[in-house]
C-alpha positions in Angstrom: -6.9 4.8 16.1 -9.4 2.3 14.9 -9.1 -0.4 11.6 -10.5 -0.6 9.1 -12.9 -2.9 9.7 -14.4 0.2 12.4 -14.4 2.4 8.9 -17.4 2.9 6.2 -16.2 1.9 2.8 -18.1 2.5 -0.7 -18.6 -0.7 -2.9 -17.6 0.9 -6.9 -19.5 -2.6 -8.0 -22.3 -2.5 -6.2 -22.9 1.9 -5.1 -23.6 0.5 -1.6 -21.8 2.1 1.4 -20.5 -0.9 4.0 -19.1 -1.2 7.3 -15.6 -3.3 7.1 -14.4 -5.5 5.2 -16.8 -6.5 3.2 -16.0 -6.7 -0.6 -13.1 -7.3 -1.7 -10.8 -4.4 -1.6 -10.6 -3.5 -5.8 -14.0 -2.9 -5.5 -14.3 -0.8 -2.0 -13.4 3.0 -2.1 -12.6 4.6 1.4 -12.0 4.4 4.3 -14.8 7.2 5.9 -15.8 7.7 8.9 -19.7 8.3 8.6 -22.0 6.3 5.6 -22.5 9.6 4.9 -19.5 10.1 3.8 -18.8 7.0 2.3 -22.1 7.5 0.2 -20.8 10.7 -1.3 -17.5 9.2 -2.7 -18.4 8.8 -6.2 -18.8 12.8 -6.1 -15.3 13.2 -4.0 -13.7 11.0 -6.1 -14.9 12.7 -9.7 -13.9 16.2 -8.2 -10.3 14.8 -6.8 -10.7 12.9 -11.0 -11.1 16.7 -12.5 -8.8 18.4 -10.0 -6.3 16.4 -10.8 -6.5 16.5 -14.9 -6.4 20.4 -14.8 -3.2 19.9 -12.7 -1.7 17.7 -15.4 -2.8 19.7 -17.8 -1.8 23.2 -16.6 2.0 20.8 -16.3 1.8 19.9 -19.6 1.7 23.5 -21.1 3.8 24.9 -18.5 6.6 26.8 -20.7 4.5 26.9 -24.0 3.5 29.9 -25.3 -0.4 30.7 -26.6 0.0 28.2 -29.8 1.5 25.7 -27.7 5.2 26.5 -29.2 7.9 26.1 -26.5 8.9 29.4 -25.4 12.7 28.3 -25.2 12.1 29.4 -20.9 12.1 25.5 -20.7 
């Protein structure tokens, strides 16, 4: 298993994909194993973004009924 320093990271400051440890690590996103990859993080990470706020959301009304009343099932 290789380090990360062997892994492609995406810099959030910057939009540039690096190899290591180069920026400091609140601004690197990763780690990937091709640039490629590492270059299409800001799209991985807004879909993984949405996914995860229809999840919440779907939560949130779990047990409401259509007008958002609780349906006493809670």
């Amino acid at each position: 298993m290789t380090n990360g320093s062997e892994k492609y990271w995406y810099n959030l400051r910057t939009g540039e994909v690096e190899k290591g440890f180069e920026s400091p690590s609140v601004d690197r996103a990763g780690p990937f194993d091709t640039p490629e990859e590492a270059a299409a993080a800001p799209e991985v990470i807004s879909q993984r973004s949405r996914a995860w706020a229809e999840e919440e959301a779907r939560e949130d009304s779990w047990g409401k009924g259509v007008s958002g009343e609780s349906t006493g099932d809670q």
